[in-house]
DOLUM-873828 format. One record per atom (N, C-alpha, C, CB): x, y, z; residue in one letter. Coordinates in steps of 0.2 Angstrom, whole numbers, plus 5000, padded with zeros to 4 digits. Glycine has a CB too. Layout:
XYZA/...
This chain:
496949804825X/496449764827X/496049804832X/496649704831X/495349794831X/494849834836X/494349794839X/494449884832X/494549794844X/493949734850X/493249764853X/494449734858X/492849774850X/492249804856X/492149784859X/491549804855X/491849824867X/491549774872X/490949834872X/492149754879X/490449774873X/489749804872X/489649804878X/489249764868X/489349894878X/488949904884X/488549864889X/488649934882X/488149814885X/487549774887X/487949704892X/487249744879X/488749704891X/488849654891X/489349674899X/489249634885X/489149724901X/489749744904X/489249714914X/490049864902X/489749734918X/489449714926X/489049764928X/490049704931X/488649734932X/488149804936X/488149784943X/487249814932X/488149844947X/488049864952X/487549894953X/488349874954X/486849864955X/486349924958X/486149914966X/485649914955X/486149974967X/485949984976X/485550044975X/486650004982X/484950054982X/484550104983X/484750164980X/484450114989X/485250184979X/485650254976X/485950264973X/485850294977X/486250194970X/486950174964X/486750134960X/487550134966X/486850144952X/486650104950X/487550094944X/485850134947X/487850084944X/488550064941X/488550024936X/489050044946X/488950024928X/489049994926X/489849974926X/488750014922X/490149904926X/490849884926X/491049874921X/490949834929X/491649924916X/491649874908X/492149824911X/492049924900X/492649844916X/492949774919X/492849754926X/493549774919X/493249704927X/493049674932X/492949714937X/493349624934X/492549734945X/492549784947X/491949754955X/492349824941X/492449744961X/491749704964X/491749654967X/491349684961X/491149634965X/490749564965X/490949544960X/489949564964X/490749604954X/490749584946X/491649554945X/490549674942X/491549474942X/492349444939X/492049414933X/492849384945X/492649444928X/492749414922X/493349404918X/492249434919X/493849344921X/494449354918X/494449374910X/494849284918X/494049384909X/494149384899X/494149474899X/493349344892X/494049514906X/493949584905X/494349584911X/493249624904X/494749584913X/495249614921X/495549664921X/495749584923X/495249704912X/495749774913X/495949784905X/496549754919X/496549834904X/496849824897X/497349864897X/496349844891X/497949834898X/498649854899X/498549884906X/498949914892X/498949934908X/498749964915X/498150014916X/499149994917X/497650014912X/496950024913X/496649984917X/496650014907X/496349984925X/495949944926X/495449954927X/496149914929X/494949994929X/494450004929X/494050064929X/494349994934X/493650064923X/493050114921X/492050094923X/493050114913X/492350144928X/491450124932X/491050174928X/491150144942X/490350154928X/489850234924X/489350224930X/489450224913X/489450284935X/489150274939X/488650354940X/489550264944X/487950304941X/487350354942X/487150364948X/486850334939X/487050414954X/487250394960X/486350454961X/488350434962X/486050444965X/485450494965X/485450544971X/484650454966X/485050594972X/485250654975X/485350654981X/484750704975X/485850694983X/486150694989X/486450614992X/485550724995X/486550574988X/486850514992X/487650504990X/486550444991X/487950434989X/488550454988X/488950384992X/488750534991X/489450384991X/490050334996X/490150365000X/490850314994X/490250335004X/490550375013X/491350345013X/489950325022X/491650355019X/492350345017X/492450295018X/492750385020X/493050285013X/493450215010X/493950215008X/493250185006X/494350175011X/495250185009X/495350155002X/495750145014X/495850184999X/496250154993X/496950144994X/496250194986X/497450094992X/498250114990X/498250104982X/498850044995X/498950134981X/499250104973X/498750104969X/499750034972X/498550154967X/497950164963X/498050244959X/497350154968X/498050244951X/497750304950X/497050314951X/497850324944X/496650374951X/496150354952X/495650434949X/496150334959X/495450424943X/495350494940X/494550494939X/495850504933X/494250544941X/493650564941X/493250604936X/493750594946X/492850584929X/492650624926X/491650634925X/493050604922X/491650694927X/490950714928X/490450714922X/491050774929X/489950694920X/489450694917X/488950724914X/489450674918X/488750744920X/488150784923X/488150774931X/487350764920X/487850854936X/487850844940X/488750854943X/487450774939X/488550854950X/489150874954X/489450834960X/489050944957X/490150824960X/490050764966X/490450824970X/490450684965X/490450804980X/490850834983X/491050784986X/490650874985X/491950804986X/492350764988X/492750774994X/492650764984X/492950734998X/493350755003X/493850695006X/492850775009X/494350695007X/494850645009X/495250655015X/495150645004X/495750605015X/496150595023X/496550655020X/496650525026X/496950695015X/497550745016X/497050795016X/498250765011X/496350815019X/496150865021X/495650905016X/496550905023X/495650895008X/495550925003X/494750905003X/495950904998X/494450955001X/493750975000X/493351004995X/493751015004X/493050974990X/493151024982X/492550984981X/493851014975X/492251034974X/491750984971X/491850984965X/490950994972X/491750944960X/491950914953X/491350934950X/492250824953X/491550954942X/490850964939X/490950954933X/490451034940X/490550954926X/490750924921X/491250994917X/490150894917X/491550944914X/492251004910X/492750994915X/492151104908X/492850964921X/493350984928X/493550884927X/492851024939X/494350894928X/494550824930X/494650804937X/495050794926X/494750764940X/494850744945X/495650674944X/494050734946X/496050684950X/496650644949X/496750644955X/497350664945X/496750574958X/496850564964X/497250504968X/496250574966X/497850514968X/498350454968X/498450444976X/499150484965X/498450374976X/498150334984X/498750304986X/497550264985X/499150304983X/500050294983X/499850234991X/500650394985X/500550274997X/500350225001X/499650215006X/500850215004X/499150265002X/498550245007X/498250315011X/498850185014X/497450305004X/497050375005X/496250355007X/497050414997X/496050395011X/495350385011X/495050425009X/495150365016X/494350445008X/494150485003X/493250475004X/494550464995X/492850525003X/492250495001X/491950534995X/491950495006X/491450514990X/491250564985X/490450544985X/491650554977X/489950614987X/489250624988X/489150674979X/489250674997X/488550654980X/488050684975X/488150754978X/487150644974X/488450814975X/488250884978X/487750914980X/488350914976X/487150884975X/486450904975X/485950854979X/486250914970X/485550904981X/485150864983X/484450854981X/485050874988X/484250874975X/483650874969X/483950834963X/483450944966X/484650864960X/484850804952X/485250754956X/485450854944X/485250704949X/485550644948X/486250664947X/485150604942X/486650644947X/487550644947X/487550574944X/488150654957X/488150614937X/488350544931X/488950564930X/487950534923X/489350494931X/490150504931X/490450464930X/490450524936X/491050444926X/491350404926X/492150414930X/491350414920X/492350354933X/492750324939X/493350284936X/492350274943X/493850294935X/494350244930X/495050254936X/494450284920X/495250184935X/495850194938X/496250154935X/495850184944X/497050164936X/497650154932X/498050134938X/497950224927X/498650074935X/498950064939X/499450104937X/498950014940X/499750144945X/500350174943X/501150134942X/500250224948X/501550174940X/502050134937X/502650124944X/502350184930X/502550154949X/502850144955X/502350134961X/503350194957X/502250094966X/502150084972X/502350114979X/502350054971X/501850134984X/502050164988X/502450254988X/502550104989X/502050264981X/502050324982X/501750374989X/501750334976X/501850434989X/501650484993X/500950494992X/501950534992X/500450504993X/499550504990X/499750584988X/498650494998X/499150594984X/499150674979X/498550694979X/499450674971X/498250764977X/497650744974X/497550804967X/496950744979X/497350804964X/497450864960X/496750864953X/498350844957X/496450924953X/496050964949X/495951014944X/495750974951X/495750994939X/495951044934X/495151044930X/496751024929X/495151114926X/494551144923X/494751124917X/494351214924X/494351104911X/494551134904X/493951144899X/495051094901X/494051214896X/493651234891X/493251184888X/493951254887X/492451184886X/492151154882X/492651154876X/491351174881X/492751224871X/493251234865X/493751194865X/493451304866X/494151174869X/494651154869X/494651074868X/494951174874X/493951074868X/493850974868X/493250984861X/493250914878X/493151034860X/492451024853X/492951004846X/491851134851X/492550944846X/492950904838X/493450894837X/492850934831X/493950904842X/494650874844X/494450844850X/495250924844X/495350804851X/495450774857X/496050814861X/495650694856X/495850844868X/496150864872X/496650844877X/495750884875X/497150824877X/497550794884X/497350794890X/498050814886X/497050764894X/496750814902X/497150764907X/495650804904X/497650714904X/497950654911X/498450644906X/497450574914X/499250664909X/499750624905X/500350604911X/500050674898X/500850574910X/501450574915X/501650634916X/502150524913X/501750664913X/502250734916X/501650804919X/502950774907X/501150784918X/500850854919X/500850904914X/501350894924X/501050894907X/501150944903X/500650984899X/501550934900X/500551034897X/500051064894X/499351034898X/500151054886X/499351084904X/498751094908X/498751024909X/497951144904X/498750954907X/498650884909X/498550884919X/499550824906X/498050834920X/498250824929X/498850764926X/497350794936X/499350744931X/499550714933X/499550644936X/499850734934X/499850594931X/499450514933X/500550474931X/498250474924X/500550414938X/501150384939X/500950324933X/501350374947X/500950354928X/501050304923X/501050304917X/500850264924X/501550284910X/501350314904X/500950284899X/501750324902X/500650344903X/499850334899X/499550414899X/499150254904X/499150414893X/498650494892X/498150474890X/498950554886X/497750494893X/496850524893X/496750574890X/496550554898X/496350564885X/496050624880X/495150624881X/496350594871X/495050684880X/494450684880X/494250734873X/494250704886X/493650714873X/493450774865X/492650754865X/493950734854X/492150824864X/491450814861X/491550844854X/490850854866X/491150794852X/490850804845X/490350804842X/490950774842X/490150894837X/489550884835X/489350854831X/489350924835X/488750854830X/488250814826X/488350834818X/487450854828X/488550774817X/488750774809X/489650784808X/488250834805X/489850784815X/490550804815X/491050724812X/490750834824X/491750724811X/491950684808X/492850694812X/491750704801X/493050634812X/493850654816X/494450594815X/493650664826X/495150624813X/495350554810X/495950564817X/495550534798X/496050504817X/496650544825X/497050484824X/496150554837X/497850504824X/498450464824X/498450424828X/499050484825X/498850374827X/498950324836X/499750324834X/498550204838X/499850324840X/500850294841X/500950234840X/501150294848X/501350244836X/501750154835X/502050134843X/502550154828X/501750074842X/501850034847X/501450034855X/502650044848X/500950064853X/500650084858X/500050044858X/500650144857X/499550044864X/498850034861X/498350114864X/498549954863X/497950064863X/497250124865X/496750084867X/496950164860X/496350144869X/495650114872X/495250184871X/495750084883X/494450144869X/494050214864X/493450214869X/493750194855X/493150264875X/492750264879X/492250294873X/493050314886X/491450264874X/491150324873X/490750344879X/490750304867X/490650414880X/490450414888X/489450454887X/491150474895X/489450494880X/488950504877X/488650514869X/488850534881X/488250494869X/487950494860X/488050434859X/488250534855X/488450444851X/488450394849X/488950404841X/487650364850X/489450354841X/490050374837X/489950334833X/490750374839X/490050314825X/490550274821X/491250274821X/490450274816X/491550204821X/492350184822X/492450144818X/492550164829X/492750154812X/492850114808X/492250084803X/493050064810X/491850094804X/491250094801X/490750024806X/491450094793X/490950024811X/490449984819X/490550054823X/490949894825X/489650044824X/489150094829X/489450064835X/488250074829X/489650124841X/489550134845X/489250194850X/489750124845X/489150154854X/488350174860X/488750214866X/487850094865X/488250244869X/488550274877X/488550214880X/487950324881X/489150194881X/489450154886X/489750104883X/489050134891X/490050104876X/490550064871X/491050054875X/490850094864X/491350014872X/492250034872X/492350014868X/492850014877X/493150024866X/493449984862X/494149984862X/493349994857X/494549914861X/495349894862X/495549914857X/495449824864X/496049944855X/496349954849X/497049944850X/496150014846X/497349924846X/497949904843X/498349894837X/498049874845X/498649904834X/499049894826X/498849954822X/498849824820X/498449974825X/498250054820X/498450084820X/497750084820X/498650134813X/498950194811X/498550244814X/499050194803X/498050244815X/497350294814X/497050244816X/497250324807X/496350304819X/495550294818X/495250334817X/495250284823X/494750314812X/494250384810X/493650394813X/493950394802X/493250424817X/492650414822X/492250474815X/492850454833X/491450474818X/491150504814X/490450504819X/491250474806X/489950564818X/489450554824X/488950604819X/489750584834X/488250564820X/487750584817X/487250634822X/487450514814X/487450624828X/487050644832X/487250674838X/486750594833X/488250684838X/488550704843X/488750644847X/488050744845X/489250664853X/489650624854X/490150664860X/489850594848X/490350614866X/490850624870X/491050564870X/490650654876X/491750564871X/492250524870X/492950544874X/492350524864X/493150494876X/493850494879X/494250424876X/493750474888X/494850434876X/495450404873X/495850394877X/495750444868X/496250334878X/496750324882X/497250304878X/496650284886X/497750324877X/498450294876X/498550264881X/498950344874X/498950194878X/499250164883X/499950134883X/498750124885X/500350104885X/501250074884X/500749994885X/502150104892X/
C-alpha cells in the first residue's frame, strides 16, 4: 500500500526569515491524522534567508539529523562543537538527556534549504552525541546510499533506532526499482525534482507511506533527489 501526502497539504511556518514546511505535525502546526509514521516524527523543509537562523534551544530524546539542500548552515551546541553542514554532508545529532544547539544561515548573501527530520530513539536518556559525515555525489547518483543506520556501518552516521536513511539523486530520464524488507515499512521523501512512484507524480516536497511492498519502481523525467527511510 502507498499513501501520498501532498505537499500542498502539509503545515507551514512563516517568519521574517523562516519560511518551513511541516509534513507532520510540528508546532503550532497539529494534525492527528499526520503525528508522524512509525518512529519517524518530523520532516521540516526549511528555507531560512541570509545570515539568520535559530538561536539556541534545547532538545531531549530526540534523533535529530540534518540534511542540506543548498546553501550552508553553521552549527554550534552545548558539548562545544562547531561545524558547518553543506550539501552531500549529513548531520546526526542525538539530544539524549538534553542538548542545546543553534543553526544560522552561514551566509550572508544566499538563501540556506534544508531538511530537519527527527526520529525517535529506541532508548531514553541517552548520553547527547553529535556526529558528521561527507558523501560523494557518485555514491548517491541513480542508486540509494545508506547515510543513517543503527550500527554506524558502511560510512552510515549513527541514529538510536532501527531505522536507515537512504539518499539517492537521479538523472533525467533515469529509472530505479529498489527492494523493501519484509515486514518492514517506509517512507519516500522527495526533497527535489520530481519522481514517478508507481506510476503517481511526485513533487518537491511528496512523501509517501509505504508498506506491503515487495519493491518500488521510481522513474524521473527531469531528475530527482530523494531520500528513503526504512522503518521497524
Amino acid at each position: 500500500m502507498i499513501v501520498i501526502r501532498d505537499r500542498d497539504r502539509r503545515g507551514r511556518t512563516q517568519t521574517g526569515w523562516l519560511d518551513s514546511r511541516h509534513t507532520f505535525s510540528f508546532g503550532d502546526y497539529r494534525d492527528p491524522n499526520h503525528a508522524g509514521f512509525r518512529s519517524l516524527r518530523v520532516i521540516n523543509d526549511d528555507r531560512v534567508i541570509p545570515g539568520a537562523g535559530f538561536p539556541a534551544h534545547g532538545h531531549r530524546d530526540m534523533e535529530i539529523v540534518t540534511y542540506v539542500l543548498a546553501g550552508a548552515i553553521e552549527h554550534r551546541d552545548s558539548l562545544g562543537t562547531g561545524s558547518v553542514i553543506r550539501p552531500g554532508e549529513v548531520q546526526r545529532m542525538s539530544a539524549g538527556t538534553g542538548i542545546e544547539h543553534s543553526e544560522y544561515n552561514a551566509s550572508g548573501t544566499e538563501p540556506l534549504h534544508f531538511l530537519q527530520i527527527w526520529l525517535l530513539p529506541d532508548t531514553t536518556g541517552l548520553a547527547p552525541g553529535y556526529e558528521q559525515k561527507a558523501y560523494a555525489a557518485e555514491e548517491r547518483r541513480n542508486r540509494f546510499r545508506v547515510i543513517a543506520n543503527r550500527s554506524g556501518a558502511d560510512g552510515a552516521v549513527t541514529v538510536h533506532q532501527d531505522a536507515r536513511l537512504l539518499a539517492a539523486t537521479l538523472d533525467a530520464e533515469a529509472g530505479l526499482t529498489v527492494p523493501l524488507p519484509a515486514d518492514r515499512y517506509a517512507w519516500l521523501q522527495v526533497a527535489r525534482g520530481t519522481v514517478e512512484l508507481e506510476g503517481d507524480e511526485l513533487r518537491e516536497g511528496d512523501g509517501a507511506a509505504i508498506s506491503g511492498e515487495a519493491a518500488i519502481r521510481l522513474a524521473t523525467a527531469t531528475g530527482a533527489e530523494l531520500l528513503l527511510f526504512d522503518l521497524a
